[in-house]
Structures are given as structure tokens and as C-alpha cells.
TORGU-887322 format. One line per 3 residues: their letters; for each residue z, x, y of C-alpha. Coordinates in Angstrom, 2 decimals, m for minus. Last residue first. Layout:
A	Z X Y ~ ...
***
This chain:
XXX	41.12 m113.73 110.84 ~ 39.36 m115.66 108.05 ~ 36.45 m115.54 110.17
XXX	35.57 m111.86 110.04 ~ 36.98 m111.06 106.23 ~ 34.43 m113.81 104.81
XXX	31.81 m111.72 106.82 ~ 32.76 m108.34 106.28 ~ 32.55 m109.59 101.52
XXX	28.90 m111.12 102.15 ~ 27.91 m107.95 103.36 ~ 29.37 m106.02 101.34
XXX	28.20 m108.85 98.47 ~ 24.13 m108.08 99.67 ~ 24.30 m104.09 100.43
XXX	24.55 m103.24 96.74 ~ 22.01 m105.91 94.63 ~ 19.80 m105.86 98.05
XXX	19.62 m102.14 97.66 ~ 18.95 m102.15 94.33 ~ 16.34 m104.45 94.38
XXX	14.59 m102.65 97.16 ~ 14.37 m99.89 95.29 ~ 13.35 m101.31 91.50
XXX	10.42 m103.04 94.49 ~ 9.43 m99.26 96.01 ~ 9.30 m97.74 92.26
XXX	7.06 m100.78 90.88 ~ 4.92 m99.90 94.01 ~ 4.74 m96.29 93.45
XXX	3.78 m96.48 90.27 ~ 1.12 m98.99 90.72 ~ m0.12 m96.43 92.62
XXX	0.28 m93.73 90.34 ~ m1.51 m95.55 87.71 ~ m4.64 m96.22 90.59
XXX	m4.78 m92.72 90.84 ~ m4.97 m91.48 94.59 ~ m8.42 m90.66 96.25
XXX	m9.78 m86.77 96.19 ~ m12.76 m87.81 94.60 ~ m12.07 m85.65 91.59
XXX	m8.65 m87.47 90.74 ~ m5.41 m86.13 92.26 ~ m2.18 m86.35 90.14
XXX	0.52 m87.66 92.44 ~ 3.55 m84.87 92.26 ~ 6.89 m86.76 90.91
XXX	7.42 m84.43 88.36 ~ 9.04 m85.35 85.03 ~ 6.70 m84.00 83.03
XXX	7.71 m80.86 83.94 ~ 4.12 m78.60 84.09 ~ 3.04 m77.03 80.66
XXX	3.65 m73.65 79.04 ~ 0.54 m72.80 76.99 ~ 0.59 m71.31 73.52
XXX	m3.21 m68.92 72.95 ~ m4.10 m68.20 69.88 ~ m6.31 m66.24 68.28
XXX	m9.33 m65.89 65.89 ~ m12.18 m63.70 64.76 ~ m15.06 m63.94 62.69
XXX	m18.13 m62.47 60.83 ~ m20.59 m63.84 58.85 ~ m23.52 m64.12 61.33
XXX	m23.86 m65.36 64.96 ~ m21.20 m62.48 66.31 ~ m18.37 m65.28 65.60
XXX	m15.14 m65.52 67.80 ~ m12.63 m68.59 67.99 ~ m9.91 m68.96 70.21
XXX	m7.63 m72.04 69.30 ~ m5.25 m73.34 71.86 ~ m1.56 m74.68 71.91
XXX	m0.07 m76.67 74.21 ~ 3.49 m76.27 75.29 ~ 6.12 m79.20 76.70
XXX	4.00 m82.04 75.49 ~ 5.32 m84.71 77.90 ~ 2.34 m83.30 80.40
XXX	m0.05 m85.31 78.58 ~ 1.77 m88.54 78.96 ~ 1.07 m88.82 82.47
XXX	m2.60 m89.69 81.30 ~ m5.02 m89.00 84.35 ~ m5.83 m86.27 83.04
XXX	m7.01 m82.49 83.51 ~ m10.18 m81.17 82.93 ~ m11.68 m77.35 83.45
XXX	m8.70 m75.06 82.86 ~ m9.97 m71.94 82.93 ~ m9.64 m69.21 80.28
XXX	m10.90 m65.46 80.82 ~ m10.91 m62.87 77.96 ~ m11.29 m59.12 78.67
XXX	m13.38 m57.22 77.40 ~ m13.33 m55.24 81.02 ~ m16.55 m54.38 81.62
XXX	m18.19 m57.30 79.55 ~ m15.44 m60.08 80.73 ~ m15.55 m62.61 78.50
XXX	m15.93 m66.28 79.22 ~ m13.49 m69.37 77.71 ~ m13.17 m73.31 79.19
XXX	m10.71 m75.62 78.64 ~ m10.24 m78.97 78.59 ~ m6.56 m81.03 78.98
XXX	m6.37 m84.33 76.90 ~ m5.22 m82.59 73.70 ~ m5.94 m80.95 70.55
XXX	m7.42 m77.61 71.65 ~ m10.28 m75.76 70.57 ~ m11.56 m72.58 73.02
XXX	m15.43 m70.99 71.73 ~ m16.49 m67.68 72.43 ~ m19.79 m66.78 71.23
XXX	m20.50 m62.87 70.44 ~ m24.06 m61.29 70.66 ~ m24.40 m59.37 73.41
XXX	m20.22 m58.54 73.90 ~ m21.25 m56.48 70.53 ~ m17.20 m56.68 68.56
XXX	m13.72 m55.41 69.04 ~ m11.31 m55.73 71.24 ~ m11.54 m58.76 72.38
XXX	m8.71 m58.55 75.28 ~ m6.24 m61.52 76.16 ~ m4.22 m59.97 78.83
XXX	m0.19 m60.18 78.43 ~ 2.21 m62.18 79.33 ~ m0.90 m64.31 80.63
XXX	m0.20 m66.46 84.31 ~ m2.52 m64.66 85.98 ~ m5.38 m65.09 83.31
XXX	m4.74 m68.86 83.39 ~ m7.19 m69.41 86.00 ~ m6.44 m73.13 87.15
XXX	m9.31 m75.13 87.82 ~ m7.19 m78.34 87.45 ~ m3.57 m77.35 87.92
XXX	m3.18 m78.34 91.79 ~ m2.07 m81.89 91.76 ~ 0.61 m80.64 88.79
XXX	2.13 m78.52 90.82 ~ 1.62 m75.03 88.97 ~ 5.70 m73.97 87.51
XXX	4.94 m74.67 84.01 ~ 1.67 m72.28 84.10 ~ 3.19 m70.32 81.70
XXX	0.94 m68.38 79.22 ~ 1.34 m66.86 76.07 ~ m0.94 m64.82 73.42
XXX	m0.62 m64.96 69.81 ~ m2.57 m62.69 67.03 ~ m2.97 m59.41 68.80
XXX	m6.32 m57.11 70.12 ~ m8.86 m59.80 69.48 ~ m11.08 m58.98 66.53
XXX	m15.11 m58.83 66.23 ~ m16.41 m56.74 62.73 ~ m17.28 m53.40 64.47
XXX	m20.74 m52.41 65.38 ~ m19.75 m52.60 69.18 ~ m16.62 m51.58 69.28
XXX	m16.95 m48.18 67.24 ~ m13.40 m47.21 66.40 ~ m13.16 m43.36 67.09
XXX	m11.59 m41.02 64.27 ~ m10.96 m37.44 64.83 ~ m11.18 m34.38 63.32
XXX	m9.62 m31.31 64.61 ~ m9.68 m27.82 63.79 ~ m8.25 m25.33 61.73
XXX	m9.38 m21.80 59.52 ~ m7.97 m20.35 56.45 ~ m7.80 m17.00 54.34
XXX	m6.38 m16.22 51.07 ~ m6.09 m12.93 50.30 ~ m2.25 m13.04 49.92
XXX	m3.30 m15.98 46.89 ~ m4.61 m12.26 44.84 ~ m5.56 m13.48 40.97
XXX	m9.16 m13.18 42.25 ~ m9.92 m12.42 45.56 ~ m9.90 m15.65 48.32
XXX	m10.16 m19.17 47.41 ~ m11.07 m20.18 50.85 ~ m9.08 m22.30 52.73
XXX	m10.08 m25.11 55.31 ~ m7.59 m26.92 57.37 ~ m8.08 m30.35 59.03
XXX	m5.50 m31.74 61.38 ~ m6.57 m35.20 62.07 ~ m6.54 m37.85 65.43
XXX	m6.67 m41.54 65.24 ~ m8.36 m43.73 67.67 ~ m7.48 m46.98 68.34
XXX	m7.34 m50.44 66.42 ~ m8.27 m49.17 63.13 ~ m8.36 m51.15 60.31
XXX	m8.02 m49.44 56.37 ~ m9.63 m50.30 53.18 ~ m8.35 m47.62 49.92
XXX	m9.64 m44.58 48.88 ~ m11.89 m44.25 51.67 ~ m14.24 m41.15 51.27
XXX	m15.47 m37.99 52.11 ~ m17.05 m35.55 49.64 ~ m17.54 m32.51 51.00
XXX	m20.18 m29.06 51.22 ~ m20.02 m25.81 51.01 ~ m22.40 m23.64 53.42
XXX	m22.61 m19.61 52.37 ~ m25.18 m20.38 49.31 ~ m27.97 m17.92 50.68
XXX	m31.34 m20.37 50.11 ~ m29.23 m23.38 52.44 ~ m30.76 m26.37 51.31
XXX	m28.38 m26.77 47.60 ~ m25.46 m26.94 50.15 ~ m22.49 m25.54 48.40
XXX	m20.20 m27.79 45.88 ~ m18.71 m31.04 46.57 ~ m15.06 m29.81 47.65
XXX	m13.09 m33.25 48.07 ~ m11.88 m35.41 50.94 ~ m9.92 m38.40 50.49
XXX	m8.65 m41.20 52.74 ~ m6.65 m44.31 52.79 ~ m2.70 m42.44 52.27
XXX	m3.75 m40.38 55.31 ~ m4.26 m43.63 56.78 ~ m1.00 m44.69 56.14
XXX	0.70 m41.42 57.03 ~ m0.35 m41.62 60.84 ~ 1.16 m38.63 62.16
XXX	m1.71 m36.88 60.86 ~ m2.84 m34.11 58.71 ~ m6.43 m33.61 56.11
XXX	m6.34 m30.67 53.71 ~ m9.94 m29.03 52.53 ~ m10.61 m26.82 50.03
XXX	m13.58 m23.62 49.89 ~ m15.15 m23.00 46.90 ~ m16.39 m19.95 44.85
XXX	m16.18 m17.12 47.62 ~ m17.93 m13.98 45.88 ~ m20.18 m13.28 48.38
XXX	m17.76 m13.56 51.66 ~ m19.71 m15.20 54.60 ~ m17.72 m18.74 54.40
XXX	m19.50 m21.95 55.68 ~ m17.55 m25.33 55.91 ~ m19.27 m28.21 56.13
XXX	m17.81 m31.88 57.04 ~ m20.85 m34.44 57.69 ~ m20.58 m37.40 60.16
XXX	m20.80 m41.51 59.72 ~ m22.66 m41.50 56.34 ~ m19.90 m39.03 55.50
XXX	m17.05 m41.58 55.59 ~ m18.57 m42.65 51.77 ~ m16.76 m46.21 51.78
XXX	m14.67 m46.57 48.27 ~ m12.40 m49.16 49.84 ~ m13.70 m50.92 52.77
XXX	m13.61 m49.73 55.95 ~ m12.86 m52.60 59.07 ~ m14.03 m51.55 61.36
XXX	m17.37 m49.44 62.48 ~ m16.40 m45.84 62.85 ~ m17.41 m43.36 65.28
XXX	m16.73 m40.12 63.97 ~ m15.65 m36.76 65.83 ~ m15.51 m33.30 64.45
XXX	m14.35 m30.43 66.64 ~ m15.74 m28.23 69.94 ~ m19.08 m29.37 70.07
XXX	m22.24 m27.91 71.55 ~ m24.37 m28.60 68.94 ~ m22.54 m30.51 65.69
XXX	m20.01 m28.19 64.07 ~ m20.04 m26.08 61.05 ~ m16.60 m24.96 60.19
XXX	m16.12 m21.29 59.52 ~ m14.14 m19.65 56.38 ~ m12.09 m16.33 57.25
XXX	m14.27 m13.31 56.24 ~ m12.42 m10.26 54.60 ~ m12.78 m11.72 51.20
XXX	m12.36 m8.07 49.44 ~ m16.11 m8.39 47.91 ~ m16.83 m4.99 46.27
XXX	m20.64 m4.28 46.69 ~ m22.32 m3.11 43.85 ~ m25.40 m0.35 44.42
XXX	m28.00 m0.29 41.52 ~ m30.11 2.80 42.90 ~ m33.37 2.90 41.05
XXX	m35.19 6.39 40.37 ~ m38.58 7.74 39.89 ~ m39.58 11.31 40.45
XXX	m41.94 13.44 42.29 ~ m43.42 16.96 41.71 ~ m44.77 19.60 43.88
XXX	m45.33 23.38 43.38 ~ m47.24 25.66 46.28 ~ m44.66 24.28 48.89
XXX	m43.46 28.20 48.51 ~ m40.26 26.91 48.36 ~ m40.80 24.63 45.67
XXX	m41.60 20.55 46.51 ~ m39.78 17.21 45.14 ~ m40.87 14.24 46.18
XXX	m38.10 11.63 44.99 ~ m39.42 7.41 44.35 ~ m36.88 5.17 45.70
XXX	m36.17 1.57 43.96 ~ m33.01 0.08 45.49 ~ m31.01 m2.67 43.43
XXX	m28.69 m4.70 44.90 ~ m25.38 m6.35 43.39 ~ m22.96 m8.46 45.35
XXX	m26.21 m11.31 45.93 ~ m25.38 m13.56 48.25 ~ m27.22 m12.02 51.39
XXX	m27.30 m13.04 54.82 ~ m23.87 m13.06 56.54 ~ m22.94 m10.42 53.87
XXX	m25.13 m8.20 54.44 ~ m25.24 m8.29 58.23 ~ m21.68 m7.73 58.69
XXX	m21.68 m4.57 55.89 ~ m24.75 m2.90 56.88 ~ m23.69 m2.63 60.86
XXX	m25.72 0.69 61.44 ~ m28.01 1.64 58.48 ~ m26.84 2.78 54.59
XXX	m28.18 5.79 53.34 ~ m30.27 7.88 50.83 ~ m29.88 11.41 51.80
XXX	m32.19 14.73 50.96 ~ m33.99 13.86 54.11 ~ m32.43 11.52 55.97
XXX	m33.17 7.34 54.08 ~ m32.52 4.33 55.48 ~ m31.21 0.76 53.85
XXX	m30.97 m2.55 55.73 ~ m33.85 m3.99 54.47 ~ m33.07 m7.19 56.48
XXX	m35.12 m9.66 56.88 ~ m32.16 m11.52 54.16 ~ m33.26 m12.56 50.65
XXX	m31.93 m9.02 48.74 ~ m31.27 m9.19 45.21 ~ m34.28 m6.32 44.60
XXX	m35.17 m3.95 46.85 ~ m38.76 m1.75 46.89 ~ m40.78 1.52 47.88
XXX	m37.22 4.08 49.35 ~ m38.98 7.33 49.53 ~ m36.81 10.50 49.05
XXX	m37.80 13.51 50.28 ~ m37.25 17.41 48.62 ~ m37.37 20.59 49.12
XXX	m36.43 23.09 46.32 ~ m35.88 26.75 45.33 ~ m31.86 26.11 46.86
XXX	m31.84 23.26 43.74 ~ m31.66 19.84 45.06 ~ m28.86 18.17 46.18
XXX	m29.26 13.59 46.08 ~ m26.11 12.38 48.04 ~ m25.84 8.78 48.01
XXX	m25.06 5.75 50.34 ~ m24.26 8.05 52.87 ~ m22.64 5.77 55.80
XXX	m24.44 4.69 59.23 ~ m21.51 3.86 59.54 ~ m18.34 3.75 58.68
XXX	m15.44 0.78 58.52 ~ m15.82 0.02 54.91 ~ m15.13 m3.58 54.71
XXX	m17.44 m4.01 51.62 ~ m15.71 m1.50 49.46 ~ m18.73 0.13 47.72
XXX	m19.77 1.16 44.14 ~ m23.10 3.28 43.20 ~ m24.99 3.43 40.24
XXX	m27.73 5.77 39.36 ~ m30.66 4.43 36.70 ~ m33.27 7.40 36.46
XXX	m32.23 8.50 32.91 ~ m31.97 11.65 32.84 ~ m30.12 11.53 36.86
XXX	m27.91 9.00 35.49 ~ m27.25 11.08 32.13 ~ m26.70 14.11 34.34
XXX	m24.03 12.68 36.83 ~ m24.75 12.10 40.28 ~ m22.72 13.12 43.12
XXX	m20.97 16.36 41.42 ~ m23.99 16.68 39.33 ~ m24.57 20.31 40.81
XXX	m28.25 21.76 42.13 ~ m30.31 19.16 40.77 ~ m33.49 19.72 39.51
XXX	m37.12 17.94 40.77 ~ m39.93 19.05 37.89 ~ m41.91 22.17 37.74
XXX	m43.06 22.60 33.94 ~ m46.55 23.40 34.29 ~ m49.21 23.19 31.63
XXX	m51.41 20.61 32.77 ~ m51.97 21.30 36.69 ~ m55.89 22.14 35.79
XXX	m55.48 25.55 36.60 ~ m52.70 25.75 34.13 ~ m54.79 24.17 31.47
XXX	m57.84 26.79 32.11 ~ m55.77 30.04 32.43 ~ m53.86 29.19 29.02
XXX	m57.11 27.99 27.97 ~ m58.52 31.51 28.52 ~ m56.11 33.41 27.47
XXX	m56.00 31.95 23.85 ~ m59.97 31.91 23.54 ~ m59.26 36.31 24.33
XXX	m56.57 36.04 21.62 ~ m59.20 34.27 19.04 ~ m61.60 36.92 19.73
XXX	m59.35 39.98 19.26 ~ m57.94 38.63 15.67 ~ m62.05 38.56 14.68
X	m63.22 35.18 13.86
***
């Protein structure tokens, strides 16, 4: 083949290839690499660093400047590390950017501090007769500064934590059967959260413990942590006990003036009616020493109480009361169910003077809820004088026979002692009369 022929086959694949798109060299070209160095731009992979309390927005996540012979627009076709609805990112022409309020929802719905952005460039010449397009990932890393303070997480429509206890609590009781503690912190980086309990009441304090337990393995974002809550030692509540509880975060590495904290109350309610039954003290008193002694059957001692016998513990529904006493006198115990207070009549009284030589009597109140558990008090009573000369009334309203026969032996010691005086005075005028 002649030299002419094989340049005339030359020119015409040159024509053909070109034609066919194959042997052009247009390709997207920076104008400067003052955003984005060269190697990132070879190699596709451009990584970006933010402060993640940056105050603007919308903000330029990155500025992508094509040569002037160039028009380009970026398409943004996937995200990795992000769970949120959220896709949060936008995109302006040459500009690949961050939308309105990126930073508050990111972190309130995200975990991940690194995101990766896949955008694909369309890059077209001046003419618009050229086009190419090229692949790049963003890898943008957010810089956590723990700018969020930690949150508690608190029942619907409530202010702090409350639990209703059943009492007594044993040692090693998990408190959280009775009410969850959770704390939830927004930062990314936030590796636990502790908690510190307060009180006036140091011996309780000295009864609990409350330990970080990791974050909540249901929530797919890892912002709720989680508590263990126990009873290191038994305790018995008789009222309610208020806490102090503080939560703090652990803040930016190496930096404890990062460390952020949050309050609120807890507070401890004794449940009455799943509690093991109790009266509120050990020993009550009564004096019913000045009740004439006709009149103390049927007597209501509740008046005469220094101070009101109250059961303050235990299901009303299922208690019996029962009232033990070694003596003549019978009593007879009810509860009041508004009230839970205690009411003790005295039902029997005796015909047996002796009885009221006992100065005090003393009374056994018993409790049981029908199972295991139980409850005792006791109650000293003040008597009546013995001595009294009152006639002790029988049901039928008819004087004792003993204090009849009383009475009579009385009357006859009387007249005795009258006739044992009056007898020599009289004897003694007489003599005196006729010997003058």
C-alpha cells in the first residue's frame, strides 16, 4: 500500500472515532485547587471537616470551580451513615451544601460523626456541544464539641420521676421494676452519661445505688442511656422521701470544662396498699382513769388516745384486726378505711372489783393480710381508781348483788361505830346528871 493510501485510511478513522465520541479528551477541570486539592479531585475521594455548632446556614459544604470554558451540575445519588428522614444535604449549581438547621437535626437523629455523600458532576463546554460527568464521594466529619446538655426522659405529661414503693425493700431489690431512669444526650460522641442521687435523708442514700447500664439497645440512634437501680442494703419507709438527681455527660475528651449536666427530682412514695401491714409507732396510751366506773362499758377509747392509733400500712380489704388482752375487760377493734385509723371499744366490763386494782392494762393489736405478713402494737390503758365508791351497773340496769352486800356490811361497820362512840358519852351525861 501506497504512502498516500494508508494516510487517506488514517483520516478516515480519525473522522470515524471522533464521530463516534471515542477519541475526545473533554473531561470536568478545575479552575484552582484552592477548595479541593488535586490528589482529591484525581482520585474522587474529597474530605471535608466541620465544627458542629457552626452558627450558619444554609452553609457551603464545598466549593466545586470549574474552568471559565465550563458549566457544570452536581447531582447528589446516595448517603451513607445517615438513619434519620433526613437527607439534609442540597446542592446550587456549582455548590454542594448543607440545608437550613443541619446541625440540630443531625445530631438529634444521627449517630454517625462521619457521612459520606456520593454526587455524580455533569460537566458541559461553553458551546454545550461537549459534555462529560464525573464521580465523586464527599466524606464530611463532623466535630462533636458536646454542645447538648443531657435530657431526662420522663413519663407523659410529668414534671420529675416518682415511684410507688411497696415496704419494706430488701437488699439487692432492682428499684427499676417500679420506674425506669433514662437519660438521652444528642451529642454523637457522648460515651456515658452518670448519675448522683441527694437527700437530707443520708440513710437511705447509704441504701441505694444507681449505675450507668449502657444505651438502650431499642433506640436504632444510641442517644437514650440507660440505669441500673438498686437497693444496696433493706430500708422502711414511713413517708415519702424526696431526691436530687443530676445527670452529667462525659463531655470532649481530656476537656472536664465541657462537661454538661441537667437536675430534677425523684421521689419515693410508700405504696400502702401493697406494702407489708405496720401501725405507724410501737406503743400507744390511753387514760380513761377519770370515766366513772358505771359509765365505762361502751367506752370509745379513741378520745382518750395520746395519740391516734393509725395502720399505716397495708390493703384495708384484706387485713384482720384482732385486740388480746389478759384480763376481765373485752375489747373490740375496727379500722377506719378513710381515715386508717384504728377504733377500740370497750365491749365487757365486770362485775369483779378486783379488775380495776390493776392500775394500767395492756392490749395486744395484731394485724395479718391473710398470708405471711404481720403487724403488732400495743396499746397501755389507764384504769378507773379502784377505790371508787361508784356501783357498777349490770346490763339490766339492776344493782350488783356484790355491791349490795357491800352496802349492807358498810351500813352495819357504821352503825357499830356509832354505837361504840355515842354509847359511853352517853352513859358518861347521865352518871354526871344525878350525881349533882
Amino acid at each position: 500500500m501506497s504512502i498516500l493510501a494508508k494516510f487517506t485510511v488514517l483520516l478516515v478513522l480519525s473522522a470515524f472515532l471522533e464521530g463516534r465520541g471515542l477519541y475526545a479528551a473533554f473531561e470536568c477541570q478545575l479552575a484552582n485547587y484552592d477548595n479541593i486539592n488535586q490528589e482529591e479531585w484525581t482520585s474522587g475521594l474529597i474530605k471535608i471537616s466541620k465544627e458542629d455548632h457552626t452558627k450558619a446556614s444554609p452553609m457551603t459544604l464545598v466549593l466545586i470551580n470549574l474552568v471559565s470554558t465550563q458549566t457544570g451540575v452536581i447531582d447528589i445519588t446516595d448517603t451513607q451513615g445517615i438513619k434519620g428522614k433526613n437527607t439534609y444535604f442540597g446542592v446550587s449549581e456549582n455548590k454542594t451544601t448543607l440545608e437550613s438547621g443541619f446541625y440540630e437535626k443531625f445530631e438529634e437523629q444521627e449517630d454517625q460523626s462521619v457521612v459520606y455523600i456520593d454526587a455524580t458532576i455533569t460537566c458541559k463546554s461553553a458551546e454545550g456541544k461537549d459534555e462529560a460527568t464525573k464521580k465523586i464521594k464527599f466524606e464530611l466529619s463532623i466535630v462533636d464539641s458536646n454542645n447538648h446538655v443531657p435530657t431526662f426522659v420522663l413519663p407523659d405529661s410529668e414534671k420529675e420521676y416518682t415511684f410507688k414503693l411497696p415496704m419494706p425493700i430488701p437488699a439487692g431489690f432492682d428499684l427499676s421494676n417500679y420506674g425506669k431512669i433514662i437519660v438521652r444526650d444528642a451529642d454523637l460522641t457522648n460515651d456515658n452519661i452518670s448519675l448522683a442521687l441527694d437527700s437530707d435523708n443520708k440513710e437511705i442514700l447509704e441504701s441505694l445505688s444507681i449505675k450507668w447500664a449502657g444505651k438502650d439497645p431499642s433506640d436504632v440512634i444510641h442517644k437514650r442511656h440507660l440505669f441500673d437501680f438498686t437497693a444496696l442494703k433493706s430500708f422502711d419507709l414511713n413517708e415519702t422521701v424526696t431526691f436530687t438527681l443530676k445527670a452529667t455527660d462525659s463531655g470532649t475528651k481530656d476537656d472536664p470544662k465541657t462537661l454538661k449536666d441537667a437536675s430534677t427530682k425523684l421521689t419515693f412514695v410508700v405504696d400502702q396498699e401493697n406494702s407489708y401491714p405496720k401501725f405507724d409507732q410501737v406503743l400507744y396510751t390511753a387514760d380513761i382513769s377519770k370515766v366513772n366506773k358505771s359509765q365505762i362499758k361502751d367506752t370509745d377509747l379513741t378520745s382518750h388516745l395520746d395519740k391516734p392509733i393509725v395502720l399505716s400500712r397495708g390493703n384495708l380489704e384484706k387485713l384482720n384486726l384482732t385486740v388480746e388482752a389478759i384480763t376481765d375487760l373485752e375489747f373490740k377493734a375496727s379500722v377506719d378505711k378513710a381515715t386508717r385509723k384504728v377504733k377500740i371499744l370497750l365491749t365487757k366490763t365486770s362485775t369483779d372489783q378486783k379488775v380495776f386494782l390493776q392500775k394500767n392494762v395492756l392490749l395486744k393489736l395484731s394485724v395479718t393480710d391473710g398470708k405471711f405478713s404481720r403487724a403488732e402494737s400495743w396499746l397501755k390503758i389507764t384504769l378507773p381508781d379502784a377505790d371508787s365508791e361508784t356501783p357498777v351497773v349490770e346490763d339490766d340496769g339492776r344493782v350488783s348483788d356484790g355491791y349490795r352486800v357491800a352496802t349492807i356490811i358498810l351500813s352495819l361497820i357504821i352503825v357499830g361505830l356509832m354505837i361504840y362512840i355515842i354509847y359511853p358519852l352517853v352513859k358518861h351525861i347521865r352518871l354526871d346528871f344525878w350525881n349533882r
